[in-house]
C-alpha positions in Angstrom: 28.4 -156.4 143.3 29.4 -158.4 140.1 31.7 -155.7 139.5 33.7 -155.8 142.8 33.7 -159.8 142.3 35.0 -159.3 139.1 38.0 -157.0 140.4 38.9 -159.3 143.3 39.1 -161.9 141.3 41.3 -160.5 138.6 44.0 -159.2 141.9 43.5 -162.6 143.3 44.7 -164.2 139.9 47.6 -161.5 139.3 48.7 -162.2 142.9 48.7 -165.9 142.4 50.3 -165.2 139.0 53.3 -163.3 140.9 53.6 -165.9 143.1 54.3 -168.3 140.6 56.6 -165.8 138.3 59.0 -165.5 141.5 59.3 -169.3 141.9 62.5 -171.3 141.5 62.7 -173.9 139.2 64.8 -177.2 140.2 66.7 -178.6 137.7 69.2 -180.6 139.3 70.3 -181.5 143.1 72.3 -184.9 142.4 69.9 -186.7 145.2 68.6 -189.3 143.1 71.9 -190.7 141.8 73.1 -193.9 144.0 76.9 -193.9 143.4 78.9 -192.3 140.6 78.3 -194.6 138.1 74.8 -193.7 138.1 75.8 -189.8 138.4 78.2 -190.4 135.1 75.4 -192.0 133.2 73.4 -188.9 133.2 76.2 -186.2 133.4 79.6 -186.9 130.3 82.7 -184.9 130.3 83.4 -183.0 127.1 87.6 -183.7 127.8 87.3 -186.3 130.2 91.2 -186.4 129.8 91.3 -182.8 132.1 88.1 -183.4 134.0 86.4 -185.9 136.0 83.4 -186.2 137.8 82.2 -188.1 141.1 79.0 -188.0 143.5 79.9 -186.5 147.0 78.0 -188.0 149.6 79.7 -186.8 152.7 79.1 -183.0 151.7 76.3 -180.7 150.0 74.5 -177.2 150.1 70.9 -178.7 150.7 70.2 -182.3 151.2 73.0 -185.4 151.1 74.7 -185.5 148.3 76.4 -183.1 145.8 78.7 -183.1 142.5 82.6 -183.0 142.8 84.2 -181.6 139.7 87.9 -182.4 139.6 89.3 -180.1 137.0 92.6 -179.5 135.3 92.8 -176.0 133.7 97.2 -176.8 132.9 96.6 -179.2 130.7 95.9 -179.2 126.8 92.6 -178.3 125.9 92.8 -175.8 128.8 89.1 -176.3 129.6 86.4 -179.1 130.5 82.5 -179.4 130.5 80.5 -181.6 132.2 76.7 -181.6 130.6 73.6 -183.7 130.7 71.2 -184.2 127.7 67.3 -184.5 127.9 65.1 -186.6 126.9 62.6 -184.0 125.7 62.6 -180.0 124.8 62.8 -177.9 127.7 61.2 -174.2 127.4 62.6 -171.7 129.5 62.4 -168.6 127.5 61.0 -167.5 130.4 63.9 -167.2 133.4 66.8 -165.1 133.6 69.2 -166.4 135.8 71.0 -169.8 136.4 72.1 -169.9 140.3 74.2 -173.0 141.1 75.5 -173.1 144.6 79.5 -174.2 144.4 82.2 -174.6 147.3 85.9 -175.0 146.6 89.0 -174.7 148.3 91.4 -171.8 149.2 94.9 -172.8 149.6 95.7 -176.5 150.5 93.1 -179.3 148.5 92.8 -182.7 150.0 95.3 -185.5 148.9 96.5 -182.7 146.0 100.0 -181.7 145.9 99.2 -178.1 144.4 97.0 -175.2 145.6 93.5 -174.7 144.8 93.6 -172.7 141.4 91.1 -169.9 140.5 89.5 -169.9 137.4 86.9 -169.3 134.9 83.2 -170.8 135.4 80.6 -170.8 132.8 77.0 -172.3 132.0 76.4 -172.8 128.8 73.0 -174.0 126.7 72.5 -176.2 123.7 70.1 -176.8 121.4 69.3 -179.5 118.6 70.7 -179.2 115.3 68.3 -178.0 112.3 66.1 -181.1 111.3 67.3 -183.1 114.1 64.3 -184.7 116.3 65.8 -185.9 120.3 67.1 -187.6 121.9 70.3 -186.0 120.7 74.2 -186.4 120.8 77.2 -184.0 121.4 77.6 -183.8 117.5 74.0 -183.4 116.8 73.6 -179.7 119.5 74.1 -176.4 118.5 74.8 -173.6 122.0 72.5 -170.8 121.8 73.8 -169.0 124.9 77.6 -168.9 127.6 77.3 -166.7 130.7 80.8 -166.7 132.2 81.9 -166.2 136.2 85.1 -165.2 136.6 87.6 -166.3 138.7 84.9 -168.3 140.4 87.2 -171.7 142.1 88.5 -170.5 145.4 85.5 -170.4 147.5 85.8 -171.6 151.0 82.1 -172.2 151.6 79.4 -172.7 150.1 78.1 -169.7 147.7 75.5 -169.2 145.4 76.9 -168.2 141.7 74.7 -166.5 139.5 74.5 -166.8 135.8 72.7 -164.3 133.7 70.1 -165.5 131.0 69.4 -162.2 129.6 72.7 -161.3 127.1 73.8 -163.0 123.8 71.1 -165.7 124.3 69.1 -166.5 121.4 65.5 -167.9 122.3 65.9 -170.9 125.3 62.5 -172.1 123.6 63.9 -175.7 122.9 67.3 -176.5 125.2 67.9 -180.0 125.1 70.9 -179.6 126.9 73.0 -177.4 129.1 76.5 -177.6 131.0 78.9 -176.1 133.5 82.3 -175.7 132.5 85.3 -174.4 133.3 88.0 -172.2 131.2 91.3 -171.2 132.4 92.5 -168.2 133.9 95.6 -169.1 136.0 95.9 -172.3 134.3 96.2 -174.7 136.9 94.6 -177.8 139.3 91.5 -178.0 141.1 88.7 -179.5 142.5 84.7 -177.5 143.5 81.5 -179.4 144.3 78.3 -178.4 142.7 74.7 -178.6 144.1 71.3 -177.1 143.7 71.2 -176.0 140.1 68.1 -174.1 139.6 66.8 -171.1 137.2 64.8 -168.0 138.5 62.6 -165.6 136.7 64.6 -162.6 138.9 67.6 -161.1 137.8 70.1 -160.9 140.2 73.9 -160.5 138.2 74.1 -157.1 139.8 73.3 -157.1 143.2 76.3 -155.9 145.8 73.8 -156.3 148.2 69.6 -156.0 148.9 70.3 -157.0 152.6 67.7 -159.8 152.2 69.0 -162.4 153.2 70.2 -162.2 156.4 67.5 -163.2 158.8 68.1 -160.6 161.6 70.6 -158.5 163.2 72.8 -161.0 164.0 73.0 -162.8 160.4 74.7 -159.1 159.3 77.1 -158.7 161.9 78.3 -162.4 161.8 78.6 -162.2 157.4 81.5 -162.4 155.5 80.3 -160.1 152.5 79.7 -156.8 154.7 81.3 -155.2 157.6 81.7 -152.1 159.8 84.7 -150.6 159.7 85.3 -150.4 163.3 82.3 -151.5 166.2 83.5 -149.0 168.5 81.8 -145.9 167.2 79.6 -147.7 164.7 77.0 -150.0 164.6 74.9 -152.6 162.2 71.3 -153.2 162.4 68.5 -154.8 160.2 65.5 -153.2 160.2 62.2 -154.0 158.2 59.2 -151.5 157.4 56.9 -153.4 160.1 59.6 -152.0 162.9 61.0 -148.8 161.1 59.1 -146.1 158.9 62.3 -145.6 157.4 63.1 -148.9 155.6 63.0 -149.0 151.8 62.0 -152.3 150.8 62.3 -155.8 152.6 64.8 -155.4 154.8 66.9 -152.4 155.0 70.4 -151.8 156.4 70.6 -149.1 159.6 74.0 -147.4 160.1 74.5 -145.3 163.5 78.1 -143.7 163.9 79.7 -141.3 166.5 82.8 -140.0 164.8 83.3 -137.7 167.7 85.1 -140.6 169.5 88.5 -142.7 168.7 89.0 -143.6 165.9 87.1 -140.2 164.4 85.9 -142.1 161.1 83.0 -144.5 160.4 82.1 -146.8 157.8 80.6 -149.9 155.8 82.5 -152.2 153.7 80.8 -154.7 151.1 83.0 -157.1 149.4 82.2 -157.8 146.1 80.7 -160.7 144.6 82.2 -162.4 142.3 81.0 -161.2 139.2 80.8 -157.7 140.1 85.2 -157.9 141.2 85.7 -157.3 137.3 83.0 -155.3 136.1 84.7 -151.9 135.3 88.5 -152.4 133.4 90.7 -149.7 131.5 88.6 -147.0 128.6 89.0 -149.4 126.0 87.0 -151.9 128.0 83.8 -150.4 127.5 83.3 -150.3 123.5 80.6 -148.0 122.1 78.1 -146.9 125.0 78.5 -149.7 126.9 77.8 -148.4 131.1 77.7 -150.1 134.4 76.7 -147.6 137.0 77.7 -148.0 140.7 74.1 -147.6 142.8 73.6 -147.1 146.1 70.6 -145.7 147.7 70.4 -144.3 151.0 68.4 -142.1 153.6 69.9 -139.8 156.3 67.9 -138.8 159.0 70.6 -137.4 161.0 72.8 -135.3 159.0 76.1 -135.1 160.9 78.3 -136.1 158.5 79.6 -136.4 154.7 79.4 -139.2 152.8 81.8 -140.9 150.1 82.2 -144.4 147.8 85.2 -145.7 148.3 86.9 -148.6 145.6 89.1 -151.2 147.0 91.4 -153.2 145.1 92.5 -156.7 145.3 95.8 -155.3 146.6 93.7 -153.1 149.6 94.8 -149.6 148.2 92.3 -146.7 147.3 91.8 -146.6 144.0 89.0 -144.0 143.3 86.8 -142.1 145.9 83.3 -140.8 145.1 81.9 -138.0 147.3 78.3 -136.9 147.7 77.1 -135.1 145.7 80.2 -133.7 143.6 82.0 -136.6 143.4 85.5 -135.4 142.3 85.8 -132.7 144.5 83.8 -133.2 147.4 80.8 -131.5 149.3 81.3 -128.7 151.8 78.5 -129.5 153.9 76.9 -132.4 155.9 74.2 -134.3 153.8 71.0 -133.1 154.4 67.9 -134.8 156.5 65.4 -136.3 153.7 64.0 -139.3 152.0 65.7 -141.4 150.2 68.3 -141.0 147.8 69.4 -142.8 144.8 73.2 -141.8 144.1 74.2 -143.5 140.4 78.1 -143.4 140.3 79.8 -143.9 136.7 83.3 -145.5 137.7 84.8 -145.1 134.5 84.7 -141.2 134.9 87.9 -141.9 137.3 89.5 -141.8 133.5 88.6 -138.2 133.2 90.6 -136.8 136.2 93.9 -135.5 135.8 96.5 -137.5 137.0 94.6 -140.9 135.9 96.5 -144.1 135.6 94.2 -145.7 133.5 94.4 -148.8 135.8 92.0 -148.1 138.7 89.4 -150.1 137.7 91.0 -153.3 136.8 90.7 -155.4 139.9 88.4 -154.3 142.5 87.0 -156.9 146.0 85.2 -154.5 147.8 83.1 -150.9 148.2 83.3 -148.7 151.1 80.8 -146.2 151.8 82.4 -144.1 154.5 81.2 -141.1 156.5 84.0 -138.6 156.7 85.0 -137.7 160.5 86.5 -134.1 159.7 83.9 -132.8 161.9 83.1 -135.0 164.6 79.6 -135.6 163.5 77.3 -138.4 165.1 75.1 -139.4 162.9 72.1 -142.0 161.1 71.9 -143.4 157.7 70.1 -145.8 155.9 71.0 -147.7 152.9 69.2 -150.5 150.6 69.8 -152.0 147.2 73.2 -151.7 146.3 74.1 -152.9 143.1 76.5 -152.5 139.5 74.2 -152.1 136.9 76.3 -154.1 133.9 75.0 -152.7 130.6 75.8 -154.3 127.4 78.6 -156.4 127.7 77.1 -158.5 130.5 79.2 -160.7 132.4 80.5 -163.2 129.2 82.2 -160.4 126.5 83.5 -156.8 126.7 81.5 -155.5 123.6 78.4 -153.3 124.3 75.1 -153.7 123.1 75.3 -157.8 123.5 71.6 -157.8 123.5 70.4 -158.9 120.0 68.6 -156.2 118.1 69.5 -153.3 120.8 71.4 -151.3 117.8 71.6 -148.0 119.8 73.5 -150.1 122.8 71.4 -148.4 125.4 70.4 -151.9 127.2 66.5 -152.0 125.9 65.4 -152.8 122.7 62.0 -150.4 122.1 61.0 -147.3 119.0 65.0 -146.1 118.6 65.7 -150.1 117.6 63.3 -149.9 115.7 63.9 -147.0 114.0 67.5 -147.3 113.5 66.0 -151.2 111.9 64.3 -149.3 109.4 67.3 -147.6 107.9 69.0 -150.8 107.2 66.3 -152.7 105.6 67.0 -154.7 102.6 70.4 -153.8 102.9 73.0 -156.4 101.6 77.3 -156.5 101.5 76.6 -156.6 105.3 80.1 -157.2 107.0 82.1 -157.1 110.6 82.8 -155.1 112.7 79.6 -153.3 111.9 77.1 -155.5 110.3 75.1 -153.0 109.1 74.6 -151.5 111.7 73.8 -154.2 114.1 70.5 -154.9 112.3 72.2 -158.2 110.1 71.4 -160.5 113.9 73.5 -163.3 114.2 71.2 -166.1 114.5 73.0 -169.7 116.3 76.3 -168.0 115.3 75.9 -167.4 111.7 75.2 -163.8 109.8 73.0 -164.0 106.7 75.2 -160.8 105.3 71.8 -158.7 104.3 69.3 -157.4 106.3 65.8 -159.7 106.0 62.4 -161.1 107.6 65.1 -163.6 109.5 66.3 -160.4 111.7 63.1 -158.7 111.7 61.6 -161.4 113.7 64.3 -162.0 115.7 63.7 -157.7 116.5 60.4 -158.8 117.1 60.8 -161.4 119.4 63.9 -159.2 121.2 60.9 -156.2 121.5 61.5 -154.7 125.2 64.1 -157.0 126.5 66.3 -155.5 128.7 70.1 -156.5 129.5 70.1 -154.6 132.9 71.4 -157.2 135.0 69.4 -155.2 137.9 65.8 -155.3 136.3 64.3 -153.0 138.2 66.4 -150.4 136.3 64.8 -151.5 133.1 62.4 -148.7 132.6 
């Protein structure tokens, strides 16, 4: 009887413990500022001479009032910050992703004479100088981590941006500041508004979509980020495991499709989020074994049909099709009844066809998974957690193995680290581009040139982290 006490009570304080992992943590939702004098007492302007800020009462994501950044990306030094400084050391070693929930403008801005221009977004992290005790200045913080958005401005409504935690961050032990800035990428005029900045234990940089957030049927058919390809012969429908044995987890995407009537071909289309529109470029993108696998999982459970990926690009040409399961060529055959399915697609492989133009993959909006009509098939398919997996370079640099002390570049730091460690220790004359082999870690942007105790511990405290974006993948 003690026993079974004992064991209930350690799931009860596991489940609690969950609960409390999965929580959001609010950092800032502009409510308690009364105008924008009391807004720019708390939150300064790196280069107030191309930025400034103002409180938006009118307008927000959640609640009354928001941030209006008003930036200007074509004027010298190209790129503003706003920040805010505490009054104490924050820890949050412990959270992964920043989300901060912005709306600009496509086209025409209010009372501005030019369009709406799309740039770079970042959020960036600052720590206090060596030997200096808060409250701090600008002159007295040193960054410790950037996570950039790209392209991120021309956003009609509101949407949630998500900035990754996890790559070329050293320890968030002691921020005593942080900021969200902008960096140009068109170079021009703008203005977004900012609300609800909060950080999350989840990691969610890779997610194309988990179908989670729509709250029923309806939510789907009405959003802008997936569609069916026609509603004539196809249909949408959410599903959960309470009302279909077939879901996967959550909430699970159902796909019926008749291709034996007009117009013969079926499929679904998922524009990409932001971060994801760039996450594949030319070869030389992806340095060393830096790769971000395409995943999509899905279950058929009427076979009447073939199945193939489809990449879009900004210009709404084909640039690469996938088929299932020989991708280049193409199955013969309908896909088989079964469970589910997780399909990993490389992208980059497009470079190894004949005929390659080494360009496919630089601008992509949206994936298509389509169910080829060639023979007529009427068919059911369901399909869940859909996401890039971004490997190494995360979403703020092109060079793999960002994460600090992953010297092998495989995206976890475990016995190979470790191993490849050993064979640099004590090692001095360490230099770029290979810094002994990884294993001289920068630490707050400076190299020590020899391989010590200082990156030891900073392997130590790296031990198991993971820069999958999609941490599921992890191990």
């Amino acid at each position: 009887m003690k026993l079974g006490y004992f064991v209930n009570s350690v799931i009860l304080i596991m489940a609690i413990c969950g609960l409390s992992q999965a929580a959001d943590l609010l950092i800032e939702d502009f409510e308690s500022y009364a105008d924008t004098t009391a807004l720019t007492s708390v939150w300064k302007e790196r280069n107030p001479d191309v930025e400034t800020m103002s409180l938006e009462t009118t307008e927000s994501y959640d609640g009354t009032k928001s941030m209006i950044i008003d930036y200007n990306c074509h004027a010298s030094p190209y790129w503003s910050e706003a920040y805010t400084i505490y009054s104490g050391l924050q820890d949050w070693d412990k959270y992964k992703t920043m989300k901060v929930w912005l709306k600009g403008y496509i086209g025409d801005v209010p009372g501005r004479e030019p369009n709406q221009s799309n740039e770079n977004m970042y959020a960036v992290f600052y720590t206090p100088k060596p030997g200096i005790v808060i409250p701090v200045d600008q002159s007295e913080m040193d960054m410790i981590g950037k996570a950039n958005i790209f392209r991120a401005t021309k956003i009609a409504d509101w949407t949630v941006l998500h900035f990754c935690l996890t790559a070329n961050f050293e320890p968030m032990t002691k921020i005593c500041a942080f900021g969200i800035g902008m960096s140009p990428d068109s170079y021009g005029r703008g203005i977004v508004k900012i609300d609800a900045i909060t950080l999350s234990e989840e990691s969610y940089g890779g997610v194309i979509n988990s179908f989670d957030d729509y709250a029923d049927t309806a939510a789907l058919r009405n959003a802008l980020d997936v569609n069916e390809g026609n509603s004539v012969s196809s249909s949408m429908t959410l599903v959960t495991a309470a009302e279909d044995g077939n879901a996967l987890n959550g909430k699970t995407l159902k796909f019926d499709f008749n291709n034996g009537m007009s117009p013969y071909w079926a499929k679904v289309a998922f524009n990409f989020p932001l971060y994801i529109k760039y996450a594949w470029g030319p070869p030389t993108f992806a340095l060393g074994g830096n790769y971000n696998p395409l995943t999509i999982n899905f279950k058929v459970v009427n076979a009447d049909s073939r199945i193939q990926a489809v990449l879009v690009g900004t210009d709404g040409t084909n640039k690469v099709v996938f088929h299932y399961p020989d991708e280049e060529t193409g199955p013969t055959y309908r896909v088989p009844e079964g469970d589910w399915i997780r399909w990993d697609i490389n992208p980059q492989s497009v470079y190894e066809r004949a005929g390659t133009s080494y360009d496919e993959l630089d601008s992509l909006k949206r994936l298509e998974i389509q169910f080829v009509g060639g023979d007529n098939g009427v068919g059911v398919v369901y399909m869940d957690d859909i996401h890039v997996n971004f490997c190494g370079q995360g979403l703020d640099g092109t060079l793999a193995g960002a994460l600090q002390a992953d010297l092998n570049h495989d995206c976890v730091v475990d016995f190979s680290d470790i191993a490849l460690f050993a064979e640099h220790w004590r090692q001095t004359g360490c230099t770029e581009p290979t810094n002994c082999g990884g294993a001289d870690i920068s630490y707050r942007g400076v190299r020590t040139g020899k391989v010590g105790f200082e990156d030891l511990l900073m392997t130590a405290y790296r031990w198991l982290d993971c820069n999958y974006f999609y941490q599921q993948d992890c191990f």
